[in-house]
C-alpha positions in Angstrom: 18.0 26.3 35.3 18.9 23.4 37.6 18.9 25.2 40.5 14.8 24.8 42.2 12.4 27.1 43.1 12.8 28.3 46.9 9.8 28.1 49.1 7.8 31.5 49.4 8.5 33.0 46.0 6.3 32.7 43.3 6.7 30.7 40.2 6.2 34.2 38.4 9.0 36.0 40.2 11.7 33.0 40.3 11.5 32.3 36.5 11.5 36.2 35.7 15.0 36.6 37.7 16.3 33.7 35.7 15.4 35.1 32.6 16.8 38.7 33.6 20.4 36.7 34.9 20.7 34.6 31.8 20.3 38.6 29.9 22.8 39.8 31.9 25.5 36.9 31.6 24.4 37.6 27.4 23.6 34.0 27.3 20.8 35.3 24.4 23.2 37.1 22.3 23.9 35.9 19.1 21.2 33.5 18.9 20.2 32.2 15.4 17.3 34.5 14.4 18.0 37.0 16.3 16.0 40.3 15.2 13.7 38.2 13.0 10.4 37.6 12.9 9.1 34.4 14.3 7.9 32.3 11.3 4.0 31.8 11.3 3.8 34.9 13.6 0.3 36.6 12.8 -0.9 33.5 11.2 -3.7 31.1 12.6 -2.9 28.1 14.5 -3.2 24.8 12.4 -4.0 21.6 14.3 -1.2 19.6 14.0 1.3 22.3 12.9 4.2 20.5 14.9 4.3 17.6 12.5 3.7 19.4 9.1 6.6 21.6 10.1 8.9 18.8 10.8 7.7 17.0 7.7 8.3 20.0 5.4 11.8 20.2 7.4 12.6 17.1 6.7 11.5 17.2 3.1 8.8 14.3 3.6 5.5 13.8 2.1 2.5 13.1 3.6 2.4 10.1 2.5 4.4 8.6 5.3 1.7 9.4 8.2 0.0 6.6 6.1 -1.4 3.1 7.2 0.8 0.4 5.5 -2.0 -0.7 3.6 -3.7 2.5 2.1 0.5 3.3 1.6 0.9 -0.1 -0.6 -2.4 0.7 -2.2 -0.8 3.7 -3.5 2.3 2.3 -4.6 0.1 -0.6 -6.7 -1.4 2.6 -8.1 1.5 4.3 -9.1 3.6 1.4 -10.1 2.8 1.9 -14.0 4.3 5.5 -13.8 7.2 4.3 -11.4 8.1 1.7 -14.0 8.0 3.9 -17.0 11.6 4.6 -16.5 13.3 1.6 -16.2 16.1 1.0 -18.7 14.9 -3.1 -19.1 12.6 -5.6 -18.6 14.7 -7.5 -15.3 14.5 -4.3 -13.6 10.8 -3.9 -14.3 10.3 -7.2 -12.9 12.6 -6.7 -9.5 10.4 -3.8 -8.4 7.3 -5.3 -9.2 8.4 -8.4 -7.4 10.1 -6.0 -4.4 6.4 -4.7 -4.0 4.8 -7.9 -4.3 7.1 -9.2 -1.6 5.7 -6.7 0.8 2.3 -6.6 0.0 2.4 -10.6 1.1 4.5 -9.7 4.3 1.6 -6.7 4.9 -1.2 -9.8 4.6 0.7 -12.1 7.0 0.4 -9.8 9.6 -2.0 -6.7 8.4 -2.0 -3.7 10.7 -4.3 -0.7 10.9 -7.4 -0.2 8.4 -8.5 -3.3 6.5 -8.3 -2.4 2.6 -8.1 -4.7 0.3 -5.0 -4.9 -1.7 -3.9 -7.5 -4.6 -0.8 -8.6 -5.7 0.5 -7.1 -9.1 0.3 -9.6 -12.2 3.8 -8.9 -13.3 3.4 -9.8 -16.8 0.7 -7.5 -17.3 2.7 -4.9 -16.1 5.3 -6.0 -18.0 3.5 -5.9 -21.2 2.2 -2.1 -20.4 5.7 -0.9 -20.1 7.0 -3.1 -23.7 3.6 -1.2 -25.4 4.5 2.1 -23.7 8.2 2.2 -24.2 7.2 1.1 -28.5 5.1 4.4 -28.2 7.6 6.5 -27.2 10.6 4.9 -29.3 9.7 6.0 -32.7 10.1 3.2 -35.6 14.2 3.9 -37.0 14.4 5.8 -39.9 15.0 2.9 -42.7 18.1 3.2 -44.1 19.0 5.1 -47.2 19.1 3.6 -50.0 22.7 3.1 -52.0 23.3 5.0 -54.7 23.5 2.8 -58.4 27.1 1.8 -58.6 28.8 3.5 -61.6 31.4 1.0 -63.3 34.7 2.6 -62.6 36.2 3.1 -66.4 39.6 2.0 -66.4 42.4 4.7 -66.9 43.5 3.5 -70.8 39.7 3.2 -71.8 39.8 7.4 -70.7 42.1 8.3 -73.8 40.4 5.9 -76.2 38.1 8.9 -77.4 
């Protein structure tokens, strides 16, 4: 297809004779997808299909179409759940501290839709996780009692009977 249209043919014509050439050379054989049906085919058109077919391909969520604020506003949200997980307290406190570093870079220099976001007290979230994770930790079993000790009868008391 580098070669250009010559004067006096139509646009119709010329690109037809390319296509039957590029057929004849069998530059269409073996093409991925060949005999199947094209996906969406009988389907309406979405608005916008382009991009929710290369998010789905690249296995992203919505999500990151977002604003940064509304997407930090969701984070704050989630942060309790995102938390729950983490093996101890220090790493609690890096990601809350990771995600109050960018909300304060977001307010130095906030871009697209004004929403109002606040910082995350990290020693309230901090106490939510202590509380949850004592919830889910059932108290130990306590520990069994020992059994009486029974005086060990020395070997010569045995034949004193």
């Amino acid at each position: 297809m580098t070669e250009r249209k010559p004067p006096g043919t139509t646009f119709e014509s010329w690109v037809d004779r390319q296509i039957r050439t590029a057929q004849e050379r069998g530059d269409f054989d073996d093409l991925p997808g060949a005999g199947k049906p094209l996906p969406g085919a009988g389907q309406p058109v979405e608005e916008q299909w382009w991009l929710k077919d290369y998010l789905r391909r690249e296995g992203l969520s919505g999500e990151a179409l977002l604003p940064t604020a509304l997407r930090l506003r969701k984070e704050v949200e989630r942060l309790p759940e995102t938390v729950r997980d983490l093996p101890t307290e220090q790493s609690v406190r890096e990601v809350a501290g990771e995600l109050n570093r960018r909300i304060v870079e977001h307010m130095r220099a906030p871009s697209g839709p004004q929403v109002a976001i606040g910082l995350v007290d990290v020693d309230e979230l901090v106490d939510g996780w202590r509380s949850a994770r004592q919830r889910a930790v059932p108290p130990p079993d306590p520990a069994p009692e020992p059994a009486p000790e029974t005086r060990k009868t020395r070997w010569w008391h045995r034949f004193r009977r």
